[in-house]
C-alpha positions as CSV (number, residue, x, y, z in Angstrom):
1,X,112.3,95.0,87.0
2,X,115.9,96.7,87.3
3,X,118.2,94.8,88.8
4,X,118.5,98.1,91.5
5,X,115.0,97.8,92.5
6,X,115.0,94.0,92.9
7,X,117.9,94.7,95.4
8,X,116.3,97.3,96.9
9,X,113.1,94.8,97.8
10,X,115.2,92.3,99.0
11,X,117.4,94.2,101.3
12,X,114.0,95.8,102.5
13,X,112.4,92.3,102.9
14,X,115.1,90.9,104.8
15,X,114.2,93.4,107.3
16,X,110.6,92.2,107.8
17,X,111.5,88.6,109.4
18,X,114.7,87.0,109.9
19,X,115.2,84.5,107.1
20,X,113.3,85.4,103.6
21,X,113.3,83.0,100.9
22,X,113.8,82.8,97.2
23,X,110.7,81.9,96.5
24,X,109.1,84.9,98.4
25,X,111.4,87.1,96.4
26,X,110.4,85.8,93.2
27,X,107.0,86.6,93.7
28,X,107.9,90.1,94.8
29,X,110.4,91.3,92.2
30,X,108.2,89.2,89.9
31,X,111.9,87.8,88.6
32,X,112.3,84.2,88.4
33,X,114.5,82.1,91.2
34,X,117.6,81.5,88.7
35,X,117.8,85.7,89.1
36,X,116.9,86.2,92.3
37,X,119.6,83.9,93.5
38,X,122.3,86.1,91.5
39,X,120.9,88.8,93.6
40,X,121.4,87.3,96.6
41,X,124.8,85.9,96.0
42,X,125.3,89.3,94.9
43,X,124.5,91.0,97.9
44,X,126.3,88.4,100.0
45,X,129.6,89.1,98.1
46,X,129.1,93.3,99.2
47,X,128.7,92.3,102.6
48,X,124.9,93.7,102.7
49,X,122.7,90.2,103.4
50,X,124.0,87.1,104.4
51,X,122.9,83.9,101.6
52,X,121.8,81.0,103.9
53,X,120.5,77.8,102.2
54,X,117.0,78.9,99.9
55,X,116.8,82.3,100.9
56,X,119.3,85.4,102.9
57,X,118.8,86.6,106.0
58,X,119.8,90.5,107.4
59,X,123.5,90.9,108.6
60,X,121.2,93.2,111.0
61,X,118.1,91.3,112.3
62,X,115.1,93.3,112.8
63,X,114.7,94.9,116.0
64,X,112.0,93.5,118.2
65,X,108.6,95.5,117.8
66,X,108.3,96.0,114.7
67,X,104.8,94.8,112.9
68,X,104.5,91.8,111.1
69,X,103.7,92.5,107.3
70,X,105.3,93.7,104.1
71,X,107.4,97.0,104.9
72,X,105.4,100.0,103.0
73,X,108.3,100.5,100.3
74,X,108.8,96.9,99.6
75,X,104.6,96.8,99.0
76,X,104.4,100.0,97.4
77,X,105.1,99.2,93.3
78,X,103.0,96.1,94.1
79,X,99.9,95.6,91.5
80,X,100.7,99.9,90.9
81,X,98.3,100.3,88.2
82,X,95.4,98.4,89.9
83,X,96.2,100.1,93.3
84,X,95.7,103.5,91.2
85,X,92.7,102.3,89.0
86,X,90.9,102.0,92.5
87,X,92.2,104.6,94.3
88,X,90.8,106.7,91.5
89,X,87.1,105.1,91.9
90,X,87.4,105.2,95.7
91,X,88.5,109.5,95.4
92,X,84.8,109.4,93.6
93,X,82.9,108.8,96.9
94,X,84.6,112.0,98.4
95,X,82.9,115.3,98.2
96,X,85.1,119.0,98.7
97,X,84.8,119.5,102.4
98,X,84.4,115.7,103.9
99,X,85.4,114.3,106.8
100,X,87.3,111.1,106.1
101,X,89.7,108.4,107.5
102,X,92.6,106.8,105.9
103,X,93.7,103.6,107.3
104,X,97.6,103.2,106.2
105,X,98.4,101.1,102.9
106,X,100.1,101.5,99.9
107,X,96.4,101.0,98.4
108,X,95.1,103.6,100.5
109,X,98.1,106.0,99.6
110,X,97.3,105.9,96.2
111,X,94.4,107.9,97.0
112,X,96.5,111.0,98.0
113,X,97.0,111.7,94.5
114,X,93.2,112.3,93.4
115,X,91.7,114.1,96.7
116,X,94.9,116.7,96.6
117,X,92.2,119.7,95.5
118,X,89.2,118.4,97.9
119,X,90.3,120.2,101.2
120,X,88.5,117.1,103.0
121,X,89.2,116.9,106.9
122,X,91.5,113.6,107.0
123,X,92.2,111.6,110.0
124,X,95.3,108.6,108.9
125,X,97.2,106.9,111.0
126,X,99.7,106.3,108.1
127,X,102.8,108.7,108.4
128,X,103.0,108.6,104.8
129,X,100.3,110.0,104.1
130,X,100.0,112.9,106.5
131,X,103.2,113.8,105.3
132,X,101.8,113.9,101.3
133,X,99.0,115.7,102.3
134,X,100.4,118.4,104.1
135,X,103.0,118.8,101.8
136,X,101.1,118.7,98.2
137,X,97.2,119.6,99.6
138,X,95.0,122.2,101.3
139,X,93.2,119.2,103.2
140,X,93.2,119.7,107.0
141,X,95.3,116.8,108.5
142,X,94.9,115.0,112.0
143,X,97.0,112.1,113.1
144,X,96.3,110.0,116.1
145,X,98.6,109.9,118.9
146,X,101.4,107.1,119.3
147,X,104.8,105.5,118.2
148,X,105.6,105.5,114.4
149,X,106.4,102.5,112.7
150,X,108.9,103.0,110.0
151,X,109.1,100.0,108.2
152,X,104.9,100.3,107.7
153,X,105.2,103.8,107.9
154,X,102.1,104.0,110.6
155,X,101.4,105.6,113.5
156,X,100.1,103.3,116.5
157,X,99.1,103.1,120.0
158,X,97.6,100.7,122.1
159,X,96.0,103.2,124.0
160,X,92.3,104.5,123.7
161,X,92.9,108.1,125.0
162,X,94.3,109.1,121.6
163,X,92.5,112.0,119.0
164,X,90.7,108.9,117.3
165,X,87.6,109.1,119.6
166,X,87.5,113.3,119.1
167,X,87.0,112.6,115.3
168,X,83.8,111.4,113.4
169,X,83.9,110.6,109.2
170,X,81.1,110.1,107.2
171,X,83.9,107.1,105.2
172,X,86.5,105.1,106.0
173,X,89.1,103.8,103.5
174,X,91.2,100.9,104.1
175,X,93.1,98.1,102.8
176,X,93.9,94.8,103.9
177,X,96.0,91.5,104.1
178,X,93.3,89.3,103.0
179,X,89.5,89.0,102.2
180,X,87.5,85.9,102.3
181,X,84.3,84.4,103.6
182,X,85.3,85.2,107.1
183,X,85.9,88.4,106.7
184,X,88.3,91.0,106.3
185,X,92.1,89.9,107.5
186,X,95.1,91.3,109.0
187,X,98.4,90.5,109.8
188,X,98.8,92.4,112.9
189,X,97.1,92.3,116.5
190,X,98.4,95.8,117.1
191,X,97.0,96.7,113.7
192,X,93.5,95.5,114.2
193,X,93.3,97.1,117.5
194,X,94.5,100.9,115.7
195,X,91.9,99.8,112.8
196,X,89.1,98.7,115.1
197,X,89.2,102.0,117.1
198,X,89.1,104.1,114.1
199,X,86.2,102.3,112.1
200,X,83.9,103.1,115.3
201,X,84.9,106.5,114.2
202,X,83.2,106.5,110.7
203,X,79.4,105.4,109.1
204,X,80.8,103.9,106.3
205,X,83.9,101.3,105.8
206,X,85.3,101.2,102.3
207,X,87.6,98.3,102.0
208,X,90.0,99.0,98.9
209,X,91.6,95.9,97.6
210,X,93.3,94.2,94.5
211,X,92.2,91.3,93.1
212,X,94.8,89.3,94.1
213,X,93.8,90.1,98.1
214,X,91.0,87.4,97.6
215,X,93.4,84.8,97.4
216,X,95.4,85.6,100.4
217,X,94.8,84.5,104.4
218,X,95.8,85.4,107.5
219,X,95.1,84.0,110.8
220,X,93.5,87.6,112.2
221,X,89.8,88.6,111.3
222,X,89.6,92.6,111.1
223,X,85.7,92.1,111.0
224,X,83.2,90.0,109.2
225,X,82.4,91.0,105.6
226,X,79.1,91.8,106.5
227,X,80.3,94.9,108.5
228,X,81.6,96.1,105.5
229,X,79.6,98.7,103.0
230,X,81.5,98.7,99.5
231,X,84.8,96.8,98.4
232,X,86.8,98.5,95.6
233,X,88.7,96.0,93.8
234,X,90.0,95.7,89.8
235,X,88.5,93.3,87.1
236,X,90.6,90.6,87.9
237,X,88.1,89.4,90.8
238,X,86.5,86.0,90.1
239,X,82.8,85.0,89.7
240,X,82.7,83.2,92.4
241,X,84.2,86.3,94.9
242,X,81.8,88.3,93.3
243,X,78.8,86.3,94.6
244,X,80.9,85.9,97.9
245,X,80.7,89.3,98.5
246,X,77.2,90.2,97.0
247,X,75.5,87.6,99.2
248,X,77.3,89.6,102.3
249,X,75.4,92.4,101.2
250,X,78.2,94.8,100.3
251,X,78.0,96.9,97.3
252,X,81.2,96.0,94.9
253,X,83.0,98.6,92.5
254,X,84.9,97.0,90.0
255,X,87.2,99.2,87.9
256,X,88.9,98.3,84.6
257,X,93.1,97.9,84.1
258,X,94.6,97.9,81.0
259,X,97.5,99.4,79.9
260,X,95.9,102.9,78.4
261,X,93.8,103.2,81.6
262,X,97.4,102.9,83.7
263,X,98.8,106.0,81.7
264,X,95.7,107.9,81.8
265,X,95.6,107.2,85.9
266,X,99.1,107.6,86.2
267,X,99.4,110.6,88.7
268,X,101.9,113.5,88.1
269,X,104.2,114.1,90.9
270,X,103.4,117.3,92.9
């Protein structure tokens, strides 16, 4: 990774909670600690973070309200070729003219690059991407009502009098912080309320996941495996999550990452 981009994610991560550290960096960037604390000492010398002992902090702290999580640009290159691999699998369950709902994700978003010529009727509550869609698609696009959250780049509200309940999907796609035996986990109350509401809104629930998501916890249960009806994830999954989730009865798409299948998935910009 170029040196610009690792700066990039760590002046967006210092945003996300008030001290970050070098190890959480590392595995971000992907760089080892030895670099990442050149960055930071880097940063710290142009007056853009503050270095404080094993890690930075902002100069300017995050304002209160925003949602805990990785910001959407910091999360976006994450695992790219896997998130594209199943993006591409999870565009196959969509038929031209389908009602659908898009939880926000950078997982999820990947899928605005493969339903572009469907004209599907799309309900997200991720600003990005409405904003794709009605810029590079002929889909129809709704978006519930509520504040927009910049650094997740998703539209929420606590409230239940928003468009969600006025809109019915035969699928809904989503991502998530974790998945494990409990269930599927998020990082956000707020977040699992917005989700909650809109998967009473849909028959299916398609939960689109890398393989690395198996390993991670959080303390906040979306909603027990079980409630789930297919998780699209990359060959990297374990044996053992593979039984997990075929003994919660879910049906499990695996799809293949390799370095031809990342070129040949590889999107072109609209």
């Amino acid at each position: 990774m170029h040196e610009r981009e690792r700066h990039r994610i760590i002046l967006s991560a210092v945003q996300e909670k008030p001290v970050v550290t070098i190890q959480d960096i590392s595995e971000l960037t992907e760089a080892s600690e030895a670099t990442i604390r050149r960055d930071i000492a880097a940063l710290h010398v142009q007056g853009k973070i503050r270095r404080v002992r094993g890690g930075a902090e902002s100069i300017h702290p995050p304002q209160l309200g925003n949602l805990a999580g990785r910001p959407f640009r910091v999360s976006e290159g994450v695992n790219i070729d896997k998130k594209r691999a199943i993006a591409r699998k999870a565009a196959e369950l969509c038929n031209p003219g389908d009602a659908i709902i898009i939880n926000g994700g950078t997982t999820t978003f990947q899928l605005v690059h493969y339903i572009s010529a469907f004209r599907l009727q799309v309900m997200t509550n991720s600003f990005a991407i409405a904003e794709h869609l009605v810029k590079h698609s002929k889909n129809t696009v709704t978006v519930p009502g509520g504040a927009i959250y910049r650094e997740q780049s998703l539209i929420l509200s606590p409230f239940d009098n928003d468009t969600t309940r006025n809109f019915y999907a035969r699928r809904m796609f989503i991502g998530a912080q974790g998945v494990g035996p409990l269930g599927i986990m998020e990082a956000d109350a707020l977040l699992i309320q917005s989700e909650q509401k809109l998967m009473r809104q849909a028959d299916e629930m398609i939960v689109m996941v890398d393989s690395s998501k198996f390993k991670q916890r959080s303390s906040l249960i979306l909603c027990p495996l079980e409630q789930v009806t297919t998780i699209i994830t990359d060959d990297g999954i374990s044996a053992e999550t593979v039984r997990m989730i075929e003994d919660a009865g879910v049906s499990l798409i695996i799809t293949s990452v390799s370095a031809r299948a990342e070129e040949e998935d590889s999107p072109s910009v609209a």
